[in-house]
N, C-alpha and C positions, 0 to 999 in steps of 0.2 A: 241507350248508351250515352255515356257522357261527353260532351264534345272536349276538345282542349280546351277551349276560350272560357266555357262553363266549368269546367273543372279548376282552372288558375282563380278564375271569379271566387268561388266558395273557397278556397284554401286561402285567399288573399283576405277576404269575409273575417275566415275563422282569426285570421293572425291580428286584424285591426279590431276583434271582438276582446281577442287576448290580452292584448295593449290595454284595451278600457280596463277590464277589471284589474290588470296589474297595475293601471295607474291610481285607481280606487282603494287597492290597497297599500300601496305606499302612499297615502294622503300626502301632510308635512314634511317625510323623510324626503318625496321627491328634491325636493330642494337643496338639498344635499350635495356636494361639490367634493367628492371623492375619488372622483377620477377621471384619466386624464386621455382627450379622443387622440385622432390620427394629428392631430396638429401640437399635440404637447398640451396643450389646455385644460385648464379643471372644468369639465361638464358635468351640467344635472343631474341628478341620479334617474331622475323620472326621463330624461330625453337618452339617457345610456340605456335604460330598462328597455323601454319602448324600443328602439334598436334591435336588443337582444329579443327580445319574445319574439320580433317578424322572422330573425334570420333562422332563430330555431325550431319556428313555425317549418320555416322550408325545408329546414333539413332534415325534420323529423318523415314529411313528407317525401324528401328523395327528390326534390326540384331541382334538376338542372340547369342552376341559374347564378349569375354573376350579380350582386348586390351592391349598389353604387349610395353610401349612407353620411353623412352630415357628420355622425361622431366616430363611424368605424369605419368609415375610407371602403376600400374594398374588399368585398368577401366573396371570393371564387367557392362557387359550389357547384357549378357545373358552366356549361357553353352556350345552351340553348336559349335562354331569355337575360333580359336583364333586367333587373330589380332598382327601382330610384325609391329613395325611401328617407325622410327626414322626419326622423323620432318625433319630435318636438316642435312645428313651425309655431312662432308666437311668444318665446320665451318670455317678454315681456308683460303677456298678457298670463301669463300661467302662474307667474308670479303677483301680478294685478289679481288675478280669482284667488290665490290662496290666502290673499291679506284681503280678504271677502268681497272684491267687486265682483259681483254676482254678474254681470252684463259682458264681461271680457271672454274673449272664443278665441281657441288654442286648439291644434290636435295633430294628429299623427297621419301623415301622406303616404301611400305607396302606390307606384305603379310597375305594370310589369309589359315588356315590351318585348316584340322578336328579334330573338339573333343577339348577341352580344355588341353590334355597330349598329346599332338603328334610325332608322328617322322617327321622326314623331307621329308621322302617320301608321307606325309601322304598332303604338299601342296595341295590348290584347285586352287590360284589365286597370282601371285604377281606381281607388278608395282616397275617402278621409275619415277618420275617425275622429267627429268634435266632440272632444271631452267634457265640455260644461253644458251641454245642450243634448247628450247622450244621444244623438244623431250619429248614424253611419252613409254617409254617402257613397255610394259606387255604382260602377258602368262599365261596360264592357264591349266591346268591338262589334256594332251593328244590332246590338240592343238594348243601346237605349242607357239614360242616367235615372237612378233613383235613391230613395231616402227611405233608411229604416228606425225605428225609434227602439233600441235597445232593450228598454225598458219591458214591452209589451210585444217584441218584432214585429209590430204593422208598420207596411212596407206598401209607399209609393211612389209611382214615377215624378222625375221633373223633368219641367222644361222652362228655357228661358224665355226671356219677355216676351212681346212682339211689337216692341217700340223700333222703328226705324228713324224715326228723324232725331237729330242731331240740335238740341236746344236748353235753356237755362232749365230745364224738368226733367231733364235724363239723370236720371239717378248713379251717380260716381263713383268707386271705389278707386281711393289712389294709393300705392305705397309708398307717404309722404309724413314726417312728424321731425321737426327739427331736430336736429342732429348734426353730427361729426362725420355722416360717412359719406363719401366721394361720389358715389352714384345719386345720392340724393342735391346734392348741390349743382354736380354737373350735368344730370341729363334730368329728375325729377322734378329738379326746381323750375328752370326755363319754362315747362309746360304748365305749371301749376300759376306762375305768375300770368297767363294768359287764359287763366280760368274764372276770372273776375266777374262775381254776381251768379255763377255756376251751382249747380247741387251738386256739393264735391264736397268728400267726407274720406276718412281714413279708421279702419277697423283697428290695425297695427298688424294684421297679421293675414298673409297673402290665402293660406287656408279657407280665414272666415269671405275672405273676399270672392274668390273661385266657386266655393260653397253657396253664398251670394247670389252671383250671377248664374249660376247654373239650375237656383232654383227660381229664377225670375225674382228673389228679392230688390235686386241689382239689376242695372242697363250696362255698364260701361265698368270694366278695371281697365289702369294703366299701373304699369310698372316698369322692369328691366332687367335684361341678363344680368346676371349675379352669383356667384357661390357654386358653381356647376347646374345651375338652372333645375334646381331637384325638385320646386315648389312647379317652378314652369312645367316642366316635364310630366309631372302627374295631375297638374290641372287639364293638359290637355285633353285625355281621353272624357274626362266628366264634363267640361265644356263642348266640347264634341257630338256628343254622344246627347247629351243637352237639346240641342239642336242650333248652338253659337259658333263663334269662329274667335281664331287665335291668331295677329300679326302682328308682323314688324313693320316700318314705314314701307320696305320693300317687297312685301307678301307674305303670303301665308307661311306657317310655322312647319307645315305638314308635312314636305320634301326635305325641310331640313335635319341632316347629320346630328343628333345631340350631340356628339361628342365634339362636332366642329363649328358645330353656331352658338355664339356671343361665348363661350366658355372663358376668355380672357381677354372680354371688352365690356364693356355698357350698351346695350342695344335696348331700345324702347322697344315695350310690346303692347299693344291695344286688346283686350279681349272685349266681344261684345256681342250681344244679342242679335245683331244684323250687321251683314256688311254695308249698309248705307250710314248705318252709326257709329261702327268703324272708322269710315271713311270723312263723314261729319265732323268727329273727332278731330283727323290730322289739319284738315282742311281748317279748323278754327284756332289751331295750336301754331298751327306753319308761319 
């Protein structure tokens, strides 16, 4: 018999499988600016697409679940779980691959969690599907993160580093690239200028970062509450699961409310391989 937790896992599978090939097939078109999300905005065609296949994934399914998404705000389909889902993380770099830099990683996040109020720790299920590296990542609540290759489905486990010390060799992910936006100035910048002489590096895209660290490519991402934390939220479970840790200066992620932590502030988050590298971290930023 199939448990819940294994049964949301493969239905969550099948809808981030969906997404690849509907993004495959709208190549160029993706790019396309025809319509307009929950904020009034002209969005992607490929990151509106990608939306739509998960939600209709579920409902074809009969999933009892309230959907919290980037371009379509929310979609009540039922009480029992809740769905975080951003079509598109990376749109810069999706746009980078399409004008042929072959090296840029973009893809489509979802997690799914109990209860329609949850905490973080409360995950059952979460994925990413990287589109240019035809990698599927996901994990699921007490078994574990893995990586399948689309292509061929050989499928294996990851696990993060096992670097603990804290030093100019811990390999960095930050989400930092000069810009205009306020998060980046006000809470990003401070710690990056006390990074000096550091292996500290920027993908553009919090996806390829989590993806990253979860497979021990990476030691260390830092970032910050932002946008209803939908990136945060569905790294959790794969970081986790992984066998890393996710905080803020004040602690772990895991107790906290998604819907009442950092939602409408900047809070720093540290993910990493060990909590002594975590902790390494603040102690050299402070």
């Amino acid at each position: 018999m199939v448990s819940e937790v294994d049964g949301l896992t493969l239905i969550s599978k099948e809808a981030l499988q969906r997404v690849y090939l509907s993004h495959q097939e709208l190549g160029i078109k993706g790019l396309e600016e025809t319509r307009k999300n929950q904020f009034g905005e002209l969005t992607l065609e490929a990151d509106w697409e990608a939306e739509e296949v998960v939600i209709k994934t579920f409902e074809e399914h009969e999933i009892p679940i309230t959907i919290i998404s980037e371009e379509h705000g929310r979609t009540e389909l039922g009480d029992e779980f809740l769905g975080i889902l951003d079509g598109l993380d990376g749109t810069n770099r999706y746009r980078a691959f399409m004008a042929g830099d072959t090296t840029a990683r973009y893809g489509t996040m979802l997690g799914i969690f109990r209860g329609i109020n949850p905490t973080y720790d409360d995950y059952l299920t979460a994925g990413i599907m990287e589109h240019p590296t035809r990698r599927l990542f996901f994990a699921y609540n007490g078994g574990g993160s893995f990586v399948v290759n689309v292509d061929n489905g050989r499928q294996n486990s990851i696990k993060v580093s096992s670097i603990r010390e804290f030093d100019d060799k811990t390999r960095i992910l930050v989400d930092y690239y000069p810009s205009d936006y306020e998060f980046h100035r006000v809470i990003i910048k401070p710690y990056i200028d006390k990074l000096g002489g550091f292996n500290f590096r920027t993908l553009r895209s919090s996806e390829a970062h989590y993806a990253s660290l979860a497979s021990g490519e990476a030691d260390l991402v830092f970032e910050c509450t932002r946008k209803g934390n939908l990136e945060i939220a569905v790294a959790y479970g794969l970081v986790t699961e992984a066998g890393g840790i996710m905080v803020s200066p004040d602690g772990d992620l895991g107790p906290r409310k998604y819907f009442e932590f950092g939602q409408n502030e900047y809070i720093p988050i540290i993910s990493a391989s060990m909590s002594e590298l975590a902790s390494g971290f603040l102690r050299h930023v402070r």
